[in-house]
N, CA, C and O atoms as a GROMACS GRO file, in nm:
protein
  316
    1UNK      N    1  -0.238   3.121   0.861
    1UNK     CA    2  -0.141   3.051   0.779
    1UNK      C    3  -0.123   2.911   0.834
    1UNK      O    4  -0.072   2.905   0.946
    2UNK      N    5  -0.157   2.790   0.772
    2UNK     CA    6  -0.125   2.709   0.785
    2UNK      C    7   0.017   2.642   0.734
    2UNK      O    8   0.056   2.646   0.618
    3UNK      N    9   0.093   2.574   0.855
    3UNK     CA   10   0.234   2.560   0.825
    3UNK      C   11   0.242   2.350   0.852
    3UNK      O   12   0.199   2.274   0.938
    4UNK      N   13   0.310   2.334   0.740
    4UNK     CA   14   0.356   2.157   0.835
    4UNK      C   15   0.488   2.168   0.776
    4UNK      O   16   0.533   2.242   0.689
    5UNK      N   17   0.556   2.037   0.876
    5UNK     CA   18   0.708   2.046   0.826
    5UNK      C   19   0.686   1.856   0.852
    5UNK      O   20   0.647   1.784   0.944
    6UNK      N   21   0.752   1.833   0.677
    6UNK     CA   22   0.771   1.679   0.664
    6UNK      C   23   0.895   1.637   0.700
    6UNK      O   24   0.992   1.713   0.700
    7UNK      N   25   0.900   1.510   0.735
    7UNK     CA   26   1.064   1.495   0.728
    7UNK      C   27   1.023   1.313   0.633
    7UNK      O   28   0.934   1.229   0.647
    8UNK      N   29   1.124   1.323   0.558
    8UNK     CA   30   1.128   1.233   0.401
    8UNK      C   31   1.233   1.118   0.403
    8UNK      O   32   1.349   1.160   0.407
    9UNK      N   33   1.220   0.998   0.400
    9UNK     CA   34   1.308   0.951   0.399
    9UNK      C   35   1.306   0.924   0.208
    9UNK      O   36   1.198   0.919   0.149
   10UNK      N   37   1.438   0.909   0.136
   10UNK     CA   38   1.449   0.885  -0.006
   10UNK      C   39   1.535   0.771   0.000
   10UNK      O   40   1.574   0.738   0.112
   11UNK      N   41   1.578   0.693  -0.116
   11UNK     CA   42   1.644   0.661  -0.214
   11UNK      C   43   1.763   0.653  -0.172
   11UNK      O   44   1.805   0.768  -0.163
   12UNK      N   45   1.848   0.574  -0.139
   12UNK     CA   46   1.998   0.628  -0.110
   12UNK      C   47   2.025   0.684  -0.246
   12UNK      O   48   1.980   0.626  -0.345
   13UNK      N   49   2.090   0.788  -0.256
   13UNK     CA   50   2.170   0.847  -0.343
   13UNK      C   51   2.112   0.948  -0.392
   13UNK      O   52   2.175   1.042  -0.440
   14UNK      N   53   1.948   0.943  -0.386
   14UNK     CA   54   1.868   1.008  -0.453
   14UNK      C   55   1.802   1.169  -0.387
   14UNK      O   56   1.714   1.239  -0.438
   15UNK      N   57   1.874   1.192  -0.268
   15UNK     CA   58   1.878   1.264  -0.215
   15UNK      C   59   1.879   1.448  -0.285
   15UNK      O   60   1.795   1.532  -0.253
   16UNK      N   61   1.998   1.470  -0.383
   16UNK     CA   62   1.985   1.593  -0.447
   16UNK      C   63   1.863   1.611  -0.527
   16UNK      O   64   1.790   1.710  -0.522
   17UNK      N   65   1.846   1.506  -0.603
   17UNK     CA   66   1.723   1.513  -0.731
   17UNK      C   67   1.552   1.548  -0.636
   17UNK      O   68   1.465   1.630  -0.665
   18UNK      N   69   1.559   1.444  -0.514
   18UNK     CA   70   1.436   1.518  -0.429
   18UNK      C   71   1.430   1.615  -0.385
   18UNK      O   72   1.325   1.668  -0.348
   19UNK      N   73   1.548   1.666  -0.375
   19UNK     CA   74   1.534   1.847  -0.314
   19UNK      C   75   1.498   1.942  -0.439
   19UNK      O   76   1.416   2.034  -0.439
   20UNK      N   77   1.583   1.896  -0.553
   20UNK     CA   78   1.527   1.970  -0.650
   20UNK      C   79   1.363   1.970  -0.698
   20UNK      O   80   1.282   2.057  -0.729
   21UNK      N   81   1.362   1.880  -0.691
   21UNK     CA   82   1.205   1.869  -0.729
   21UNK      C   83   1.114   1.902  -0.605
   21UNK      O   84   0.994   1.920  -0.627
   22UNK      N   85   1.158   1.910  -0.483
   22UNK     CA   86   1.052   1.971  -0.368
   22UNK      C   87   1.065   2.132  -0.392
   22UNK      O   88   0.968   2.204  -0.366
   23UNK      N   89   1.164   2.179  -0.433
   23UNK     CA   90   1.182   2.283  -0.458
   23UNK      C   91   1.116   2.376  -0.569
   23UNK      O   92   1.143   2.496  -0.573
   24UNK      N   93   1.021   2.310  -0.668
   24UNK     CA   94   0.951   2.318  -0.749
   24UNK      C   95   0.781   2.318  -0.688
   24UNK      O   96   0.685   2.370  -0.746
   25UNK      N   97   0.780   2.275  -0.609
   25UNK     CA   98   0.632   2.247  -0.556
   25UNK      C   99   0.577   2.384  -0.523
   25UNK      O  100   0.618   2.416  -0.412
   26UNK      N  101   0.516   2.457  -0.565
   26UNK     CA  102   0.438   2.595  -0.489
   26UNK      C  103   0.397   2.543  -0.361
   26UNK      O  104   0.367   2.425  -0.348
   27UNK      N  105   0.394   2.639  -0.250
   27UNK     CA  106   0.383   2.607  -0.117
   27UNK      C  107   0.540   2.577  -0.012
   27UNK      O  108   0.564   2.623   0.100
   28UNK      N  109   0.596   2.516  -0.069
   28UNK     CA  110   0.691   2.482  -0.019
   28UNK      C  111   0.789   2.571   0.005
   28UNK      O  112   0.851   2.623  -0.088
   29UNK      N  113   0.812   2.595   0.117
   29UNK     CA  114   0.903   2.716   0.176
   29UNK      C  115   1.062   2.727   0.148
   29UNK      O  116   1.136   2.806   0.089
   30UNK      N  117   1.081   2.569   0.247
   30UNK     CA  118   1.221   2.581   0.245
   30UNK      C  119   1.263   2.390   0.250
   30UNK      O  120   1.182   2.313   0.302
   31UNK      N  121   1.324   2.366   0.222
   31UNK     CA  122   1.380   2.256   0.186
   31UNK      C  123   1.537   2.191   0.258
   31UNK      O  124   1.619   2.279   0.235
   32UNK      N  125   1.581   2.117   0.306
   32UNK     CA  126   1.762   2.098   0.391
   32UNK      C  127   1.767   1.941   0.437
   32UNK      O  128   1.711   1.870   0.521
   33UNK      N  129   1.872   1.926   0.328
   33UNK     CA  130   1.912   1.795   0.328
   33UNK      C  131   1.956   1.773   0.496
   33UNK      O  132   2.021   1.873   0.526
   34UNK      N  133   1.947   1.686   0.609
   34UNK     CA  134   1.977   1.670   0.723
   34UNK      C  135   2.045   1.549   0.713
   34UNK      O  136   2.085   1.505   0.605
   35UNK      N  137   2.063   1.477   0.852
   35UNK     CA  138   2.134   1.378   0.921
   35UNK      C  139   2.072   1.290   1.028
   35UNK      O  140   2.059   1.312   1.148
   36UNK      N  141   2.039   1.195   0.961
   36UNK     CA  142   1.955   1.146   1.138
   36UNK      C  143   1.868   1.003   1.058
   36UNK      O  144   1.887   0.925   0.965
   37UNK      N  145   1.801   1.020   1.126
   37UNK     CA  146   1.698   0.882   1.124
   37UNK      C  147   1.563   0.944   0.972
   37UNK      O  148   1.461   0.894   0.924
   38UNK      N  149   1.624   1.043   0.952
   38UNK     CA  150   1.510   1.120   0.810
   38UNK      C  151   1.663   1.201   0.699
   38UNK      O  152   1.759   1.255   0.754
   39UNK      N  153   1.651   1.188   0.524
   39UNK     CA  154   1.736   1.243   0.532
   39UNK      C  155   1.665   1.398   0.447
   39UNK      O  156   1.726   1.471   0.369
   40UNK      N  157   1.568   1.407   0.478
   40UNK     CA  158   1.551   1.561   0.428
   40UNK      C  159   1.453   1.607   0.497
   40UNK      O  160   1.356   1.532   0.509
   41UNK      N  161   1.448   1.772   0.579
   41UNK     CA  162   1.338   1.834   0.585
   41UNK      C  163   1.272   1.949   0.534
   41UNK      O  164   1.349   2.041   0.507
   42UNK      N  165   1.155   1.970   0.513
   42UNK     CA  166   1.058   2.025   0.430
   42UNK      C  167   0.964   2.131   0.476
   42UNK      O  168   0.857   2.069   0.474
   43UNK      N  169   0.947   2.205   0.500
   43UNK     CA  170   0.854   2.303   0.528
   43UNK      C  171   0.744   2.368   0.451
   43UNK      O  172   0.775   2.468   0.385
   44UNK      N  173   0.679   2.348   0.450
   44UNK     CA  174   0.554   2.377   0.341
   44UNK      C  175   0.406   2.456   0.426
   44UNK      O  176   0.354   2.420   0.532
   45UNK      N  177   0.362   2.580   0.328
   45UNK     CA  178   0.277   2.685   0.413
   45UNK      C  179   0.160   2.689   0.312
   45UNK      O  180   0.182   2.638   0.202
   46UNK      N  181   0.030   2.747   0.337
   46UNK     CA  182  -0.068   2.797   0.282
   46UNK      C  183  -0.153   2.864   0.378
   46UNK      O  184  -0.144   2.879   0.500
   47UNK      N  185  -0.242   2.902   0.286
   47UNK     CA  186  -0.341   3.004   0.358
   47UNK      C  187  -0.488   2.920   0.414
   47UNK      O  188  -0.583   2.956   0.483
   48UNK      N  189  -0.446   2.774   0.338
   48UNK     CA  190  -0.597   2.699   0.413
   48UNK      C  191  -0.483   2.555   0.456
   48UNK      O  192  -0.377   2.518   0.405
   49UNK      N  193  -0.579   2.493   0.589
   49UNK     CA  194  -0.517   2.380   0.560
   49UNK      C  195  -0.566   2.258   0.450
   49UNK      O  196  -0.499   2.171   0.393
   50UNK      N  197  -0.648   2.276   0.449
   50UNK     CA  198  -0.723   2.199   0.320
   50UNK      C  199  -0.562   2.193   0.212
   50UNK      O  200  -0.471   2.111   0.198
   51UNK      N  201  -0.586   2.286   0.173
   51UNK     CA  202  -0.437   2.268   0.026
   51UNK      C  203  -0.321   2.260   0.080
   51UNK      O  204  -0.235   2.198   0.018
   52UNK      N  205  -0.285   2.328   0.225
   52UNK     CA  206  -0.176   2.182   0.243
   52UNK      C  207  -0.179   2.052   0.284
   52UNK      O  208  -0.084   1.976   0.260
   53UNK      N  209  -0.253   2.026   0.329
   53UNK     CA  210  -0.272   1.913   0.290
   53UNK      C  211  -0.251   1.810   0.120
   53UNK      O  212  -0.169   1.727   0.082
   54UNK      N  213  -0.358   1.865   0.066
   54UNK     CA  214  -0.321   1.792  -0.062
   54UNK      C  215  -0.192   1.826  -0.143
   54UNK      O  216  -0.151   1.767  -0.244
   55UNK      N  217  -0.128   1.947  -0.069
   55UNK     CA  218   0.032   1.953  -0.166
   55UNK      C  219   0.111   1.820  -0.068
   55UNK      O  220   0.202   1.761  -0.126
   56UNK      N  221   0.082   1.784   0.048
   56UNK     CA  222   0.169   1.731   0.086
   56UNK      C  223   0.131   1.575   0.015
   56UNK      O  224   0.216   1.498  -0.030
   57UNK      N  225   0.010   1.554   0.017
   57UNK     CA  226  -0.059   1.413   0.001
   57UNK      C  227   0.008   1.386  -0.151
   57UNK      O  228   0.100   1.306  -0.161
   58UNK      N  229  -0.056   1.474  -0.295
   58UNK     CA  230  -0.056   1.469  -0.392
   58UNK      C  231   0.058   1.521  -0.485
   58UNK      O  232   0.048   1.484  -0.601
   59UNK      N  233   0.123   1.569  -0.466
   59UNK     CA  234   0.263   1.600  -0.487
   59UNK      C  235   0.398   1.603  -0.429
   59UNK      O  236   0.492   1.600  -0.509
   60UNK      N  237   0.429   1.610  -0.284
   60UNK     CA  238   0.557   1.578  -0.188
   60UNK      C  239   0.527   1.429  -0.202
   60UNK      O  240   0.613   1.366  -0.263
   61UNK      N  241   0.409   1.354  -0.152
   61UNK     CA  242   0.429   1.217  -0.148
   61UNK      C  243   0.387   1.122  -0.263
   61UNK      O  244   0.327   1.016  -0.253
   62UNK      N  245   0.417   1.163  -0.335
   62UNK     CA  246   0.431   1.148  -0.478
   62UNK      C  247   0.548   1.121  -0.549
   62UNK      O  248   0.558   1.019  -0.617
   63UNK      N  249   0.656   1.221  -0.537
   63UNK     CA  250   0.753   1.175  -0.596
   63UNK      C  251   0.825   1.112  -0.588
   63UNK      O  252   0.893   1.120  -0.486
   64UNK      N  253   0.862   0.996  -0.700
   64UNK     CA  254   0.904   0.858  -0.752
   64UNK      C  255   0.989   0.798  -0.611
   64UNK      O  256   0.944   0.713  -0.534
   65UNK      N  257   1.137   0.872  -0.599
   65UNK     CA  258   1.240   0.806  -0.561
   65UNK      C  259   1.220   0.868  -0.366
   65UNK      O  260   1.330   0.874  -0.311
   66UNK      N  261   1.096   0.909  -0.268
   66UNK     CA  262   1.080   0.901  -0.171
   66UNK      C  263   0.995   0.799  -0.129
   66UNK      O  264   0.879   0.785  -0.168
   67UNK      N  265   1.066   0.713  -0.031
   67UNK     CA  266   1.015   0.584   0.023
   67UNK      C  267   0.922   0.611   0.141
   67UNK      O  268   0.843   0.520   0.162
   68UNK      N  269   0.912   0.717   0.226
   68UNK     CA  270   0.800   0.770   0.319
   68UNK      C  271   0.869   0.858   0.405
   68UNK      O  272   0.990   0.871   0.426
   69UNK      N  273   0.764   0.918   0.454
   69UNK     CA  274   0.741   1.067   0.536
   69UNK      C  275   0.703   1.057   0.686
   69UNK      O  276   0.695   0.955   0.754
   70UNK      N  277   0.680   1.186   0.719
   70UNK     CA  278   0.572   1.221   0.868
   70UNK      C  279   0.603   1.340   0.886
   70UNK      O  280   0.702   1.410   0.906
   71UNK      N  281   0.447   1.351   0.869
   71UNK     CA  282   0.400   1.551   0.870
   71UNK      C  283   0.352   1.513   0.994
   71UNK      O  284   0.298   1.418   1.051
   72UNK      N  285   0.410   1.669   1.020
   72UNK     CA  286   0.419   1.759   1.147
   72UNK      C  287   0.362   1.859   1.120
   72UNK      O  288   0.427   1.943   1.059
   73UNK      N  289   0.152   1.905   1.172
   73UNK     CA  290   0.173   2.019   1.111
   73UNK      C  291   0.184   2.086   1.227
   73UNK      O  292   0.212   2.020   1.326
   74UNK      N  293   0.164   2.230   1.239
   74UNK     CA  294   0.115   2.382   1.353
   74UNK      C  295   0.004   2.349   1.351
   74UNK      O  296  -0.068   2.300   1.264
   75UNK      N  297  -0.018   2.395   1.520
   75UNK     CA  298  -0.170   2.459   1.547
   75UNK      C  299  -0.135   2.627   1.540
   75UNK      O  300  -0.039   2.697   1.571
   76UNK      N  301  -0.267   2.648   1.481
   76UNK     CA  302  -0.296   2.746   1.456
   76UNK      C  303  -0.275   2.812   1.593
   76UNK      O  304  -0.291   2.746   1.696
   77UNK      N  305  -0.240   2.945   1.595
   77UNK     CA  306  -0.222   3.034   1.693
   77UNK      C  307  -0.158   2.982   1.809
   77UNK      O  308  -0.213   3.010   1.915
   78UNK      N  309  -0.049   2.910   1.812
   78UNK     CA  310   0.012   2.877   1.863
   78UNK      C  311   0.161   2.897   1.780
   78UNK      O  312   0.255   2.823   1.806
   79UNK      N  313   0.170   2.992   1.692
   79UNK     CA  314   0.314   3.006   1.667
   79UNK      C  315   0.386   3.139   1.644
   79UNK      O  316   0.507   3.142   1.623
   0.00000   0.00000   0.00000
């Protein structure tokens, strides 16, 4: 199982509407608005890393009102 966890910076304000819509993405585990220097984190899994990859590339960093990211993924067998 391949696992990464993004952390997103958005939009001031735009914060609820990106959770909703990460929340739509197949792959995507779990989703939590935070506090800090990122304001959302993301957890997203598959069975290859190949396709997570492109969920993160082609759809998380994709949508409109997020200004940028940084994936974090797992090594394998190390979790």
């Amino acid at each position: 199982m391949a696992i990464g966890y993004v952390l997103i910076n958005c939009d001031l304000g735009s914060e609820e509407s990106v959770i909703s819509e990460l929340k739509t993405i197949e792959g995507v585990t779990e989703v939590h608005g935070i506090f800090g220097a990122y304001d959302i984190l993301t957890r997203v899994e598959s069975k290859q890393v190949e396709t997570l990859r492109e969920t993160i590339t082609w759809k998380i960093r994709k949508i409109a009102k997020i200004r940028s990211t940084l994936t974090l993924m797992g090594i394998e067998g190390q979790q």
